[in-house]
Backbone as numpy.savetxt, mean C-alpha at the origin, in Angstrom:
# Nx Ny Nz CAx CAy CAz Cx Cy Cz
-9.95 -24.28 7.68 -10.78 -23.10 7.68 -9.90 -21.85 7.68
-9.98 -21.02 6.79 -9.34 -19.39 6.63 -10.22 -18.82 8.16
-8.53 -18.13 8.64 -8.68 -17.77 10.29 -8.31 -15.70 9.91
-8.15 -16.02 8.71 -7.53 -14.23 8.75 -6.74 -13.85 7.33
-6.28 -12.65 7.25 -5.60 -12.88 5.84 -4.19 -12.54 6.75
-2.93 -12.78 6.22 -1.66 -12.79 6.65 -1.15 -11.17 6.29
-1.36 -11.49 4.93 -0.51 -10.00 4.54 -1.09 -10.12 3.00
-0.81 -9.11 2.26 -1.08 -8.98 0.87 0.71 -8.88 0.10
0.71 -9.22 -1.18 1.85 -9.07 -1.58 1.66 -8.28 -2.54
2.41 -7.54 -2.94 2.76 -6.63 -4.61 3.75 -6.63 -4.96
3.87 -6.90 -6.24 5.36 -6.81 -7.03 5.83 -5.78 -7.40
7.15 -5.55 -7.71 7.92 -4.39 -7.45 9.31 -4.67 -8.97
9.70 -3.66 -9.18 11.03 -4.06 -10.10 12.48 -4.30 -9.63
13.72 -5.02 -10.04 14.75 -4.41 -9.17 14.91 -3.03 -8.93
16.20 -3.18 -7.67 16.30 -1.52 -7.28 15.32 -0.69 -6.81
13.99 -1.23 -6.71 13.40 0.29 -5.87 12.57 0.11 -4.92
13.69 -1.19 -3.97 13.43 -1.18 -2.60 13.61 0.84 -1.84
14.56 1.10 -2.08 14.82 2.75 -1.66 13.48 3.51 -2.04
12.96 3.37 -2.86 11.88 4.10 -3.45 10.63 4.17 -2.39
10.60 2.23 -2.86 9.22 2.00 -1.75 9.32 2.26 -0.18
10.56 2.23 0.10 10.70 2.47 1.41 10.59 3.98 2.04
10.79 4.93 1.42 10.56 6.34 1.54 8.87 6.38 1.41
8.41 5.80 0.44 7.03 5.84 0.29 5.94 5.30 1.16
6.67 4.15 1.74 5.64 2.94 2.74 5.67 3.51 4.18
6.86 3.97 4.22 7.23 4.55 5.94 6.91 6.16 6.20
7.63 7.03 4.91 7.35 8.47 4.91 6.35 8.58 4.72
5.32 8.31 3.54 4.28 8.92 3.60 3.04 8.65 3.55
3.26 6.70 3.61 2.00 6.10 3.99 2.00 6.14 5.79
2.68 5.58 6.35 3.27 5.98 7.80 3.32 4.16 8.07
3.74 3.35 7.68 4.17 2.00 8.22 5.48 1.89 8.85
5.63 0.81 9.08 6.85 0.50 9.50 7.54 -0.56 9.17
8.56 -0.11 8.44 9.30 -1.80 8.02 10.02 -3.09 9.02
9.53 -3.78 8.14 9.35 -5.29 8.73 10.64 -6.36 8.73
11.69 -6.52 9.34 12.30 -6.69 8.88 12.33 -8.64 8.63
12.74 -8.84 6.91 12.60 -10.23 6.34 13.54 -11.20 6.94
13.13 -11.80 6.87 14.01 -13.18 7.51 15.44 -13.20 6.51
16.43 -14.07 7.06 17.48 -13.64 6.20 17.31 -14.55 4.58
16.67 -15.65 4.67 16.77 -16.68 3.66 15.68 -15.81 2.79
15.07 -14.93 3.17 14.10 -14.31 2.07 14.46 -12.65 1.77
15.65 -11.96 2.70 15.55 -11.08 2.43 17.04 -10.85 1.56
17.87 -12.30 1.10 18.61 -12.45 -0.03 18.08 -12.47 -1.63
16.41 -12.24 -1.09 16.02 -12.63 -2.47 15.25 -10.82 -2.70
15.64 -9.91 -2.12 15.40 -8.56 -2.19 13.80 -7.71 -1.97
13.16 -7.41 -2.36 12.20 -6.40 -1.70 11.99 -6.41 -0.33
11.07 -5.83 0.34 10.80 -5.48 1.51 9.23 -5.47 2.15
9.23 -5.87 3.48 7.98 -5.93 4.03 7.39 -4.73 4.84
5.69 -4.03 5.04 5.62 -2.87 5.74 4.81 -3.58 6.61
4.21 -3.37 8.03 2.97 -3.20 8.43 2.95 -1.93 9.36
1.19 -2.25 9.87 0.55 -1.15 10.17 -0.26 -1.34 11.42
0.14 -2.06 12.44 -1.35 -2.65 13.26 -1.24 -4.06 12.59
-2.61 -4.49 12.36 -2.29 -5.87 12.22 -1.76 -6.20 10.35
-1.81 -5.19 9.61 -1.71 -5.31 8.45 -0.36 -5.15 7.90
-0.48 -5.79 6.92 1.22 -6.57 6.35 1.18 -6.23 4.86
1.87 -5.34 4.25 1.79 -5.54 2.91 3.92 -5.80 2.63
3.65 -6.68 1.39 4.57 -7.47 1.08 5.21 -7.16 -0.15
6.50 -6.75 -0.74 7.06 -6.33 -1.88 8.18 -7.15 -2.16
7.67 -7.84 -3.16 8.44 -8.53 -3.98 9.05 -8.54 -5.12
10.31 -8.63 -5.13 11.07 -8.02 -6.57 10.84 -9.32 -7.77
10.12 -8.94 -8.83 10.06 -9.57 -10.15 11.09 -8.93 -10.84
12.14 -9.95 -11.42 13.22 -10.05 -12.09 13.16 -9.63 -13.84
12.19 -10.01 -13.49 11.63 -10.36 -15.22 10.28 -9.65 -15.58
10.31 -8.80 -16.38 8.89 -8.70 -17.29 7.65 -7.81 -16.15
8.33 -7.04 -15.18 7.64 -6.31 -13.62 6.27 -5.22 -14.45
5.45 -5.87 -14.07 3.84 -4.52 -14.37 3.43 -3.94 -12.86
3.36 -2.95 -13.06 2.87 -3.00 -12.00 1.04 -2.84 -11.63
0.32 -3.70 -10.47 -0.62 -3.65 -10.57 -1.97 -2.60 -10.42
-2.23 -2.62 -11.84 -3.11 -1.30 -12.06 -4.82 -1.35 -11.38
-5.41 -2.64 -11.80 -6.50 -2.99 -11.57 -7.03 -3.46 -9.92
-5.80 -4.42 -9.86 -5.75 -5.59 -8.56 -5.01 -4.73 -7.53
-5.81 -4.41 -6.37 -4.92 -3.96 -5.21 -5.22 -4.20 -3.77
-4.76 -3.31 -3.14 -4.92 -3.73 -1.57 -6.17 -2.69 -1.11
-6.90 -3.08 -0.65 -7.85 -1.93 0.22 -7.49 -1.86 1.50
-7.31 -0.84 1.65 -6.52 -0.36 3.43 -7.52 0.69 4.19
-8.14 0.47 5.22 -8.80 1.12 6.31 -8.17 2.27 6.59
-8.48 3.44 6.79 -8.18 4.23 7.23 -8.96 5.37 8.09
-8.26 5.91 9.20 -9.28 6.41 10.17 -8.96 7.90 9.30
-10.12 9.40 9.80 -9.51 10.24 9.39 -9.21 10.73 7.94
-10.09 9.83 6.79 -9.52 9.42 5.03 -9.58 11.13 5.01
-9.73 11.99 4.77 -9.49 13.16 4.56 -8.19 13.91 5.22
-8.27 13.47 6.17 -6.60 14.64 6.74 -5.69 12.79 6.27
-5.88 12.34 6.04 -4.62 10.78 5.32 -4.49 11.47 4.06
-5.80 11.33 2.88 -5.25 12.04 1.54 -5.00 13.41 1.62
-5.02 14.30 2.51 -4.21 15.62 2.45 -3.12 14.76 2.81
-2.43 14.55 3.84 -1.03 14.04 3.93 -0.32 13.16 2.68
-1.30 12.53 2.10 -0.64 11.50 0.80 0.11 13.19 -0.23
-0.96 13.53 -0.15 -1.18 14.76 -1.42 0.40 15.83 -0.84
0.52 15.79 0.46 1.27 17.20 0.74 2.50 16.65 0.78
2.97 14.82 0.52 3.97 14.30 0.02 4.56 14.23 -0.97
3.01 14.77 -2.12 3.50 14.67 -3.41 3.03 13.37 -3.90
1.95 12.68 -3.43 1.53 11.57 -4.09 0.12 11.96 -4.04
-0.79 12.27 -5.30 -1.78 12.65 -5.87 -2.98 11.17 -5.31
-4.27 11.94 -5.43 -4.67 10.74 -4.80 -6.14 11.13 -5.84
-7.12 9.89 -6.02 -8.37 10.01 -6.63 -9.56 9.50 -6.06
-10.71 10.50 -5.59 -11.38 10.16 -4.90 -12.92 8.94 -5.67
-13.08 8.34 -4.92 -13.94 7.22 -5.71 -15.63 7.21 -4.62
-16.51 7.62 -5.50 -18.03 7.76 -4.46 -18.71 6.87 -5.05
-18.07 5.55 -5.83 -19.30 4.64 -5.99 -19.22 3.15 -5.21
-18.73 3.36 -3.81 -18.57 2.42 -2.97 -19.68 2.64 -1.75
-20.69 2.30 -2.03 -21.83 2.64 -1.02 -21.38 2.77 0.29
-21.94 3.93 1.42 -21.30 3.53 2.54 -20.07 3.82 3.38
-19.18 4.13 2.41 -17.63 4.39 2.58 -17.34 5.48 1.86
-15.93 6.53 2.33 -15.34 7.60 1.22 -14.20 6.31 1.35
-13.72 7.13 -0.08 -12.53 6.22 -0.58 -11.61 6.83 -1.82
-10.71 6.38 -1.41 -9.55 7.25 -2.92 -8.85 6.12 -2.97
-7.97 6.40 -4.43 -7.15 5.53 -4.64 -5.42 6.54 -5.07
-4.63 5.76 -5.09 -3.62 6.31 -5.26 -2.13 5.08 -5.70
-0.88 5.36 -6.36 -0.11 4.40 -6.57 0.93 4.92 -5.75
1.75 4.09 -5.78 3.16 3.64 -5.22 4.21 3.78 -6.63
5.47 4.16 -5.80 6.28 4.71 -6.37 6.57 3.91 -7.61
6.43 2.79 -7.84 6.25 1.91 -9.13 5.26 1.06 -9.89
4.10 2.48 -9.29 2.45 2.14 -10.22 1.58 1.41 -9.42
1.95 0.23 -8.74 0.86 -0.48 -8.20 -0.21 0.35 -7.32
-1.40 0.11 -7.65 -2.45 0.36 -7.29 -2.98 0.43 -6.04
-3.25 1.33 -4.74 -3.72 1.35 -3.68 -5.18 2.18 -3.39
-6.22 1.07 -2.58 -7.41 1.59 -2.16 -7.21 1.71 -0.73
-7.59 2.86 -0.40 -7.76 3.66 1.14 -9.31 4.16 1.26
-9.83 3.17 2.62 -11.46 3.81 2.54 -11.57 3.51 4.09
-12.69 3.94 4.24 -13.17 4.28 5.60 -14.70 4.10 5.69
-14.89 3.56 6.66 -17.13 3.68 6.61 -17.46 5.33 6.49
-18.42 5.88 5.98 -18.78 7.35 5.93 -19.91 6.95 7.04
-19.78 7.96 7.78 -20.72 7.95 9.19 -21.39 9.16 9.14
-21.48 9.88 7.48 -22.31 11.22 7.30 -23.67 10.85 6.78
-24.55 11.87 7.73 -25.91 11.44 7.47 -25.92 11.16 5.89
């Protein structure tokens, strides 16, 4: 029986562990995770947040990054979060056809796709 989800993973290109790491810690506000050694010879890097884990993995070969497929991340506050995304310099797009919830989306320093939403508790 599924007890929880672990973490989410996204792929990444060589070299821009530095990238994502300015991006995951500065201005999403995580904290890096540090990989075990037998996995962190094989290069990218891990963030979490509370109980949430997102996972970057370097594709060697042929790297897209994901446009469609992403992570949806809770956030308390989604308005003073996308001012802070925005006053980093990472542009963000707000999305109102999620009943229920505000929500934006925004990428990472090598495209992949991130959803940030929150329940709307406005009449």
């Amino acid at each position: 029986m599924i007890a929880g989800l672990d973490h989410v993973q996204l792929a990444a290109p060589p070299g821009s562990e530095e990238r994502l790491r300015a991006f995951y810690t500065g201005v999403l506000g995580m904290t890096e995770i540090p990989k075990p050694p037998a996995l962190a010879a094989r290069g990218g890097c891990w963030f979490g947040a509370g109980p949430v884990q997102l996972h970057l993995g370097i594709v060697t070969n042929g790297f897209r990054p994901a446009r469609k497929a992403h992570p949806g991340l809770r956030v308390t506050a989604i308005e003073a979060y996308a001012a802070r995304l925005e006053a980093r310099g990472t542009p963000v797009t707000w999305d109102d056809d999620l009943p229920g919830h505000r929500r934006f989306y925004c990428a990472d320093p090598v495209g992949n796709r991130l959803e940030f939403l929150e329940p709307d508790e406005r009449p």
